[in-house]
Gaussian input, Z-matrix of N, CA and C with variables (Angstrom, degrees):
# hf/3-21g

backbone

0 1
 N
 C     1     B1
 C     2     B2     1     A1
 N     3     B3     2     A2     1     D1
 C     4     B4     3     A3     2     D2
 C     5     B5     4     A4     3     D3
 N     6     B6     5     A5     4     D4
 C     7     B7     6     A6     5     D5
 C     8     B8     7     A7     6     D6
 N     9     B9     8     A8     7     D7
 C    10    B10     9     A9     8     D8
 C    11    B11    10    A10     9     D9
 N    12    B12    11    A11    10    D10
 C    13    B13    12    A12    11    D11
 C    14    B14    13    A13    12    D12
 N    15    B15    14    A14    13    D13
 C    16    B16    15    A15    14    D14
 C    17    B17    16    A16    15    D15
 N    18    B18    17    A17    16    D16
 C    19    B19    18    A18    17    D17
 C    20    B20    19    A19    18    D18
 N    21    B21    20    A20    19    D19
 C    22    B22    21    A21    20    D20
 C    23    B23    22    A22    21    D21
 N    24    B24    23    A23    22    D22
 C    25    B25    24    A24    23    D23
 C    26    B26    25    A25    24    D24
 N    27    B27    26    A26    25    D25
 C    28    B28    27    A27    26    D26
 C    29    B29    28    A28    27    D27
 N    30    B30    29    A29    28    D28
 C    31    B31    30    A30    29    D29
 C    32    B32    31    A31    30    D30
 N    33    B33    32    A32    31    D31
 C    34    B34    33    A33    32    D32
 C    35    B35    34    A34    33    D33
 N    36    B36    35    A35    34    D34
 C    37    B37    36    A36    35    D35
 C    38    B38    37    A37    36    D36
 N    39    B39    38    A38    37    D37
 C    40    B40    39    A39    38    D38
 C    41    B41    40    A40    39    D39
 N    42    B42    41    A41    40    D40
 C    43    B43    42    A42    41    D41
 C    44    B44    43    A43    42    D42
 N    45    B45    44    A44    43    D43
 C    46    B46    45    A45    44    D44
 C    47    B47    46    A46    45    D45
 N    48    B48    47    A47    46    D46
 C    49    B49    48    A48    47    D47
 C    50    B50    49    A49    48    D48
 N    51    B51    50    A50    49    D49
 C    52    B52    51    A51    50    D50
 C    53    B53    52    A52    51    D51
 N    54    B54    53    A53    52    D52
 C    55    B55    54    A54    53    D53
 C    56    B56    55    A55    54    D54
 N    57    B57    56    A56    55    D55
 C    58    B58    57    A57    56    D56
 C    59    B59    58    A58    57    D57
 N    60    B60    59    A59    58    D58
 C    61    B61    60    A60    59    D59
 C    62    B62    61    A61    60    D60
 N    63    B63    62    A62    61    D61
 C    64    B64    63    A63    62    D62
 C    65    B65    64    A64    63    D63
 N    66    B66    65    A65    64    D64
 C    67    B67    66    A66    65    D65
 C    68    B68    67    A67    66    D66
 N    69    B69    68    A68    67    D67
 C    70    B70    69    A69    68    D68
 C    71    B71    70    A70    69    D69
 N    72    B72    71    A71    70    D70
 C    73    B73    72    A72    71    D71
 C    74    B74    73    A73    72    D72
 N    75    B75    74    A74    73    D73
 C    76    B76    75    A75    74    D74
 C    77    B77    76    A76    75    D75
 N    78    B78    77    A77    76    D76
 C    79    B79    78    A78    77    D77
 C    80    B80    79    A79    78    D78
 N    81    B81    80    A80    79    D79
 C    82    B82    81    A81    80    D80
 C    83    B83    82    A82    81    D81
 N    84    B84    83    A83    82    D82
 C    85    B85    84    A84    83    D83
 C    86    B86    85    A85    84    D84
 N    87    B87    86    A86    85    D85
 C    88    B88    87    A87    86    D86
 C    89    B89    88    A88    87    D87
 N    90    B90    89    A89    88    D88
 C    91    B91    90    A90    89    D89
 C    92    B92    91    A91    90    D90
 N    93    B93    92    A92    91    D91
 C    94    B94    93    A93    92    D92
 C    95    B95    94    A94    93    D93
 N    96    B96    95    A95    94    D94
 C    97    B97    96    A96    95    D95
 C    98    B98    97    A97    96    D96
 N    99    B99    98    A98    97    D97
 C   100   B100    99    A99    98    D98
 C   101   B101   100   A100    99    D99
 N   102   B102   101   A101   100   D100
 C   103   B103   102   A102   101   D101
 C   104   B104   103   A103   102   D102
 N   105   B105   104   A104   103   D103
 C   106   B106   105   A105   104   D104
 C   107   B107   106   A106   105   D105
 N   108   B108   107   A107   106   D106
 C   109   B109   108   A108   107   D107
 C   110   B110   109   A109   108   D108
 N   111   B111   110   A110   109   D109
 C   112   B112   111   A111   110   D110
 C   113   B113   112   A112   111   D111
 N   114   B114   113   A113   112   D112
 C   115   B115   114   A114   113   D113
 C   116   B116   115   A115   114   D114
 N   117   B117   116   A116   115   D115
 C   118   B118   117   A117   116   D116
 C   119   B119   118   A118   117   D117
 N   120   B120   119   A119   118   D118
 C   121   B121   120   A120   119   D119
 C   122   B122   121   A121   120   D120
 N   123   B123   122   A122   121   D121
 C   124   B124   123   A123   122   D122
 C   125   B125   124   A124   123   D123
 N   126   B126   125   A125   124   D124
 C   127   B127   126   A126   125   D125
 C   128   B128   127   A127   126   D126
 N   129   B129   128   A128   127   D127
 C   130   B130   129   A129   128   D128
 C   131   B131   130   A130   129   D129
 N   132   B132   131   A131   130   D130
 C   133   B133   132   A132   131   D131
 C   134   B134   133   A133   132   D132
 N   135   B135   134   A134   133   D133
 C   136   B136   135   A135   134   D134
 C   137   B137   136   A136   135   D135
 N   138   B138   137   A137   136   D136
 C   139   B139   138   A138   137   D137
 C   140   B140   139   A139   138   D138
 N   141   B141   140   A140   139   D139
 C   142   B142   141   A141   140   D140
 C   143   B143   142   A142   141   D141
 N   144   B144   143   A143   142   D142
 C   145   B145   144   A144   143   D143
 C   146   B146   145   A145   144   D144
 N   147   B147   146   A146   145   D145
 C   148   B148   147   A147   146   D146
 C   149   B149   148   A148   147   D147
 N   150   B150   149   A149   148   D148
 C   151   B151   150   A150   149   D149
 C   152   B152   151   A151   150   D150
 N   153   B153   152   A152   151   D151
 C   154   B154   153   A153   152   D152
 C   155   B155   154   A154   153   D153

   B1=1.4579
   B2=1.5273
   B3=1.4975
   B4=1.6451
   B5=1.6933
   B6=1.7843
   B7=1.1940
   B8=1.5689
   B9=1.3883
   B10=1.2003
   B11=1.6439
   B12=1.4159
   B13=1.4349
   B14=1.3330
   B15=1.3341
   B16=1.2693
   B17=1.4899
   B18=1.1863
   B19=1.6997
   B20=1.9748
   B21=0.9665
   B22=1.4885
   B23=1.1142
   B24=1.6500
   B25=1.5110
   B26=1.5449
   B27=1.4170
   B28=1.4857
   B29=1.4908
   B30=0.5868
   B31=2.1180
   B32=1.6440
   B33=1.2536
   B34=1.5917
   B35=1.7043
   B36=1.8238
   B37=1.2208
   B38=1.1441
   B39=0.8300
   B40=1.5193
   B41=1.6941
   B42=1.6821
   B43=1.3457
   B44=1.8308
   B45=1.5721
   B46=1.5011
   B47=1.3041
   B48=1.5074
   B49=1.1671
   B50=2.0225
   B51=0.9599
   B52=1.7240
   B53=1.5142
   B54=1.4037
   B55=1.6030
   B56=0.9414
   B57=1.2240
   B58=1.6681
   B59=1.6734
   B60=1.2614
   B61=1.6108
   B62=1.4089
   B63=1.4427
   B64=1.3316
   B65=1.8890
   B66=1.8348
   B67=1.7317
   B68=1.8830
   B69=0.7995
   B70=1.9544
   B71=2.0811
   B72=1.4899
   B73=1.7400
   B74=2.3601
   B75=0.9521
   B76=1.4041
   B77=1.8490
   B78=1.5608
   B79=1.2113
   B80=1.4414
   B81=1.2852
   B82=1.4838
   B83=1.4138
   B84=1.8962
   B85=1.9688
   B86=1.8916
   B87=0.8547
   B88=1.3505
   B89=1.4600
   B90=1.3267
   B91=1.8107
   B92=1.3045
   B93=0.9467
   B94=1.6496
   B95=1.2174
   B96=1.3093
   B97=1.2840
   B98=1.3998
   B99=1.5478
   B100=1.4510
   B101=1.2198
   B102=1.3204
   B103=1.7012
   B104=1.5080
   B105=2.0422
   B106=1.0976
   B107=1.4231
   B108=1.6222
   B109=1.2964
   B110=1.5787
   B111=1.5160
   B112=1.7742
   B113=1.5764
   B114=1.5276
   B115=1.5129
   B116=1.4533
   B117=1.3352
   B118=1.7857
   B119=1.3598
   B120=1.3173
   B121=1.3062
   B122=1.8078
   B123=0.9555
   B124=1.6022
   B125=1.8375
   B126=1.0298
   B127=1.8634
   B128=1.5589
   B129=1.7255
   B130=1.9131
   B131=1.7340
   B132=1.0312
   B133=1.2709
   B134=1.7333
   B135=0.9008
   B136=1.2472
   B137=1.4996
   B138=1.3252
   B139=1.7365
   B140=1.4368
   B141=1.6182
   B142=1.5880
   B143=1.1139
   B144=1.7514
   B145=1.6403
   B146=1.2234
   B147=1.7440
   B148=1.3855
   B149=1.7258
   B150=1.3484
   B151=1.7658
   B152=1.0494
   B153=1.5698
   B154=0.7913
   B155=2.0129
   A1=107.07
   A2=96.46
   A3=74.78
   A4=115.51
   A5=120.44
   A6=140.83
   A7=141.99
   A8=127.73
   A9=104.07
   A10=109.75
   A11=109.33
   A12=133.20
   A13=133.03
   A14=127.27
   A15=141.78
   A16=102.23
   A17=105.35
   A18=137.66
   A19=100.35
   A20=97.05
   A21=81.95
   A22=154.39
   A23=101.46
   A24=152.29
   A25=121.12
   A26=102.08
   A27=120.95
   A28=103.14
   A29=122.93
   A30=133.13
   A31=114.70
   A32=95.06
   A33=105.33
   A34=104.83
   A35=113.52
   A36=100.24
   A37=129.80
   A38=149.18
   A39=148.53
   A40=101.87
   A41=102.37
   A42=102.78
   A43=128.02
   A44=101.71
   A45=95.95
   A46=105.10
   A47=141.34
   A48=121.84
   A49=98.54
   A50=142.30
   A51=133.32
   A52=102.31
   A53=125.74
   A54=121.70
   A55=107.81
   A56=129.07
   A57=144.71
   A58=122.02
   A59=119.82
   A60=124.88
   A61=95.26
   A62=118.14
   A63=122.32
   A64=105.67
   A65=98.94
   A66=99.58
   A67=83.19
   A68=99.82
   A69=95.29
   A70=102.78
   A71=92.63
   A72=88.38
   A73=86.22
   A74=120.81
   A75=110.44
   A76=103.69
   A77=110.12
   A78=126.72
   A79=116.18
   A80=147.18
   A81=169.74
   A82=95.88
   A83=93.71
   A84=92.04
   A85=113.32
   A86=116.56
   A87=147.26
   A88=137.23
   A89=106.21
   A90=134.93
   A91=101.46
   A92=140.78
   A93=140.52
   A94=116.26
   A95=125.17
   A96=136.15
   A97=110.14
   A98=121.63
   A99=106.56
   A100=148.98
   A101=106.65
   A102=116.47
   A103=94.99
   A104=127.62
   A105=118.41
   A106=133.28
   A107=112.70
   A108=122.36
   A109=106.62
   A110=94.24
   A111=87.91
   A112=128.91
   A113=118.12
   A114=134.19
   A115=87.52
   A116=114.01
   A117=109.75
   A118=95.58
   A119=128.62
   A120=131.75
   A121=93.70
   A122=146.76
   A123=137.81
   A124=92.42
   A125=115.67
   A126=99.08
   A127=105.64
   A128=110.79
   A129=89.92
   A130=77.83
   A131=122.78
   A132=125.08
   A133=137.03
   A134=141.69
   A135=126.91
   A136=114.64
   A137=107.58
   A138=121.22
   A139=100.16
   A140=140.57
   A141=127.97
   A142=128.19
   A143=95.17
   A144=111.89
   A145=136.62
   A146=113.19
   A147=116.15
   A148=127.89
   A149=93.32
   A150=103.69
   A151=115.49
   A152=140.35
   A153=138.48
   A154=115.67
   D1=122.14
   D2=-176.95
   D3=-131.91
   D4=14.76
   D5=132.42
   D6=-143.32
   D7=117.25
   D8=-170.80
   D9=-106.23
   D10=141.26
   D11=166.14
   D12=-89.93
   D13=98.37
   D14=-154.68
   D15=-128.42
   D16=97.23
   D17=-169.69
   D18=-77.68
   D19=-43.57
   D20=163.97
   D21=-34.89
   D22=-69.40
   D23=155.67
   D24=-53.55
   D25=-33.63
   D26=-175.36
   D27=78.20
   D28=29.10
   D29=-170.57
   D30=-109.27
   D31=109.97
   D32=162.14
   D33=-100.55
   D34=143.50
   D35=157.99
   D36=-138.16
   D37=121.07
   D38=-141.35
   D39=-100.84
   D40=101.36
   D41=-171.31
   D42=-72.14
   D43=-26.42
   D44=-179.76
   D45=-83.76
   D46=-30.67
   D47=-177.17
   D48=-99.80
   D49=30.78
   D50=153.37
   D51=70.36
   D52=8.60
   D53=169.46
   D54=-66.99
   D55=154.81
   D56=160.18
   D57=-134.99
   D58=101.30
   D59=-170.77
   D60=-86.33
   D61=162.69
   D62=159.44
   D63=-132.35
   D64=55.58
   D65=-153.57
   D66=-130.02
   D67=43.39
   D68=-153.60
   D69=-55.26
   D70=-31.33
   D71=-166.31
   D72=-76.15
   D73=-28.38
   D74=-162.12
   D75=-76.32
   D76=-30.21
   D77=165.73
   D78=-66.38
   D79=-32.60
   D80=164.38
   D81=-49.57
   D82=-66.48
   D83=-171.76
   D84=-80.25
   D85=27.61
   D86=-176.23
   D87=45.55
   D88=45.70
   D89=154.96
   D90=-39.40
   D91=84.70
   D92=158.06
   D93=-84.80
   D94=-38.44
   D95=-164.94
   D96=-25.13
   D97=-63.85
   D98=157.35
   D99=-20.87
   D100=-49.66
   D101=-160.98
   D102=-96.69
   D103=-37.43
   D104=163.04
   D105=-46.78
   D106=-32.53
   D107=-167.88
   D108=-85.36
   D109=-40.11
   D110=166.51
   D111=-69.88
   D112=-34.86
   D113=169.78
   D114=-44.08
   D115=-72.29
   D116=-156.55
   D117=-51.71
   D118=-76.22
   D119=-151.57
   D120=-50.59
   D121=-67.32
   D122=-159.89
   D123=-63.91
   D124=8.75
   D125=173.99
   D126=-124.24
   D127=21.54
   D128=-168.06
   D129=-107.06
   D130=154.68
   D131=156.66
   D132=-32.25
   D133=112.42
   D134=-167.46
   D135=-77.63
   D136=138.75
   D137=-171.13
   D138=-43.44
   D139=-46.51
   D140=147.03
   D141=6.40
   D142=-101.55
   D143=159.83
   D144=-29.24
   D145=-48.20
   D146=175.52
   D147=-66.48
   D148=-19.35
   D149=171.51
   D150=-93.09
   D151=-21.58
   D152=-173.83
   D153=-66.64

């Protein structure tokens, strides 16, 4: 599962990265910017890792 849409609530949630919108019609008309900016950020390496 990798988002659920709950039209009720107005709630999208984006299960592999732990976001939760409560913007569901701005996400529909296709506002991602959120969930893209978070996807990227949980896939760049963390400053940790990269020095190591």
């Amino acid at each position: 599962k990798i988002r659920t849409y709950n039209f009720h609530e107005s709630r999208v949630t984006d299960h592999r990265i732990g976001l939760t919108s409560y913007r569901l019609g701005e996400v529909l008309d296709g506002d991602l910017d959120d969930f893209i900016d978070a996807l990227t950020a949980s896939l760049r390496p963390s400053d940790a890792a990269a020095t190591a």
